[in-house]
Structures are given as structure tokens and as C-alpha cells.
C-alpha positions as a Python dict, from the first residue, in 0.01 Angstrom:
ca = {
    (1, 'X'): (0, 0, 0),
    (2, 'X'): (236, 237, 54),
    (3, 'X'): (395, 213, -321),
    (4, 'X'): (42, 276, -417),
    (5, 'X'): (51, 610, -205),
    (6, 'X'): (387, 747, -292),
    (7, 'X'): (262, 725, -688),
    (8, 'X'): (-58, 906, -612),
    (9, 'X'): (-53, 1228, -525),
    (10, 'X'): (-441, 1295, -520),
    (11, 'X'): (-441, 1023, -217),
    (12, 'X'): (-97, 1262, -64),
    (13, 'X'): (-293, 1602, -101),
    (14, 'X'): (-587, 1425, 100),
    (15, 'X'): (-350, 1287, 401),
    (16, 'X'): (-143, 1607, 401),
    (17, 'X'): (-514, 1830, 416),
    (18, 'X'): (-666, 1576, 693),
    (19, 'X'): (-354, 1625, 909),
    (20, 'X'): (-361, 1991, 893),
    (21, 'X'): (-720, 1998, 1018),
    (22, 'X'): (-662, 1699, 1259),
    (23, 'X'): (-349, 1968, 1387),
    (24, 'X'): (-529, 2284, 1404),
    (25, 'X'): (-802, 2127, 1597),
    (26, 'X'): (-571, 1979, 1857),
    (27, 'X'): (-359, 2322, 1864),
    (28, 'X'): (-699, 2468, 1999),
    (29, 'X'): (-776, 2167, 2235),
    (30, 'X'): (-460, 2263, 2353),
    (31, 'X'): (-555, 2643, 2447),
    (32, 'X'): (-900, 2550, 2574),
    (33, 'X'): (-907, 2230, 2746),
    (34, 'X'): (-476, 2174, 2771),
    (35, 'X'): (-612, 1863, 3066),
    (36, 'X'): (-772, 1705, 2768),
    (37, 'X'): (-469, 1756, 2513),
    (38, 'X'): (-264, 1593, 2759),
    (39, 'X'): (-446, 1290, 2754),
    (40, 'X'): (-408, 1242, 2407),
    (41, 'X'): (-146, 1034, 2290),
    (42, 'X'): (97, 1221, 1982),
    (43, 'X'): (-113, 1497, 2019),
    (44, 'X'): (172, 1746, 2046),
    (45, 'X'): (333, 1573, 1774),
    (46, 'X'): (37, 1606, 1538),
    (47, 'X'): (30, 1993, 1613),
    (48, 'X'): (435, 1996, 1531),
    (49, 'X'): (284, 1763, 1226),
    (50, 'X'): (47, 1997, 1123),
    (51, 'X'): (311, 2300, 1156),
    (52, 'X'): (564, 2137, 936),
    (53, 'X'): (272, 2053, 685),
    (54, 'X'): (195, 2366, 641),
    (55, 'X'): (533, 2574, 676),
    (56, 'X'): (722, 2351, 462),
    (57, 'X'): (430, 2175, 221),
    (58, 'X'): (710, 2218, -35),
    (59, 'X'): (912, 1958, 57),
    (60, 'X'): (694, 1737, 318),
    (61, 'X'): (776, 1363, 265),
    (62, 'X'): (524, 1116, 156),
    (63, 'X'): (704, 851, 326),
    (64, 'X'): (661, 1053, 645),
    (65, 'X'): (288, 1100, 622),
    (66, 'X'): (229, 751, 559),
    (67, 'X'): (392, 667, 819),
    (68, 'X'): (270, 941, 1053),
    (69, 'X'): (-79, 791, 937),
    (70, 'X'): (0, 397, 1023),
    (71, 'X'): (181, 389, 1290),
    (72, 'X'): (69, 674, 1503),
    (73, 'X'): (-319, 793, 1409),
    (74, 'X'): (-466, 503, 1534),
    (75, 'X'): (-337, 565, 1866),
    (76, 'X'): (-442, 938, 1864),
    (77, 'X'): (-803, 826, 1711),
    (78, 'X'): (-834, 586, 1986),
    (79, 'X'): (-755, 857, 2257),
    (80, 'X'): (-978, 1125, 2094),
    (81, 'X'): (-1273, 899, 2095),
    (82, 'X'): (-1226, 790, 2442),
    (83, 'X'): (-1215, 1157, 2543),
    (84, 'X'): (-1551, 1215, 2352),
    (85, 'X'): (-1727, 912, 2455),
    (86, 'X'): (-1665, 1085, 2840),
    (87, 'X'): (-1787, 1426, 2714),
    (88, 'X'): (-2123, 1245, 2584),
}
């Protein structure tokens, strides 16, 4: 699968977008409920993610945000929905 991503750049573009919301998002869970953002596992790293994404889109690595997307997302997805399922 990931050959199939580093030749598509539509699939890329999509990642790279979804991380940069996922990163903004957590940047203001951060400044409004920073108890909460602590909780969450990679959550400062998906900000720093998010940063990079954006101040450096240039030259962001596919490799990277495949990786970033199987090995550590799950784990942040998991902790985010935990969080919600105590807000509900």
C-alpha cells in the first residue's frame, strides 16, 4: 500500500489536508481544554505535524505522512474517541 501512495498524489494532497485539520483542531484543544490535550497520545506531535505541513508543504515527505498515518493515528483516534465518549 504504501507504493500505491507514494505514486498518487491525489491520495498525498488528501493525508497532508486531513492532518492539517486533525493539527489545528488539537492546537486549539490545547488552548481551551490543555487537561484534555494531555491525555491524548501524539497529540503534540500532530500539532508539530500539522506545523511542518503547512510551513514547509514544499518539501513534506510522503514517506513521512504515511507513516505518521499507520503507525501513530490510530493511537491518537483511539484517545480522541475515548475523550468524547466521556464528554457524551
Amino acid at each position: 500500500m504504501l507504493e500505491q501512495f507514494l505514486h498518487d498524489e491525489d491520495s498525498q494532497a488528501i493525508f497532508e489536508r486531513k492532518f492539517e485539520i486533525i493539527g489545528e483542531a488539537l492546537g486549539l484543544l490545547r488552548k481551551h481544554a490543555p487537561e484534555v490535550f494531555a491525555r491524548i497520545r501524539h497529540a503534540k506531535g500532530a500539532v508539530d505535524f500539522r506545523n511542518v505541513i503547512i510551513h514547509s508543504y514544499a518539501v513534506v515527505d510522503p514517506e513521512a505522512v504515511w507513516d505518521v498515518a499507520v503507525r501513530l493515528l490510530p493511537e491518537l483516534l483511539a484517545d480522541t474517541q475515548c475523550e468524547l465518549e466521556k464528554c457524551s
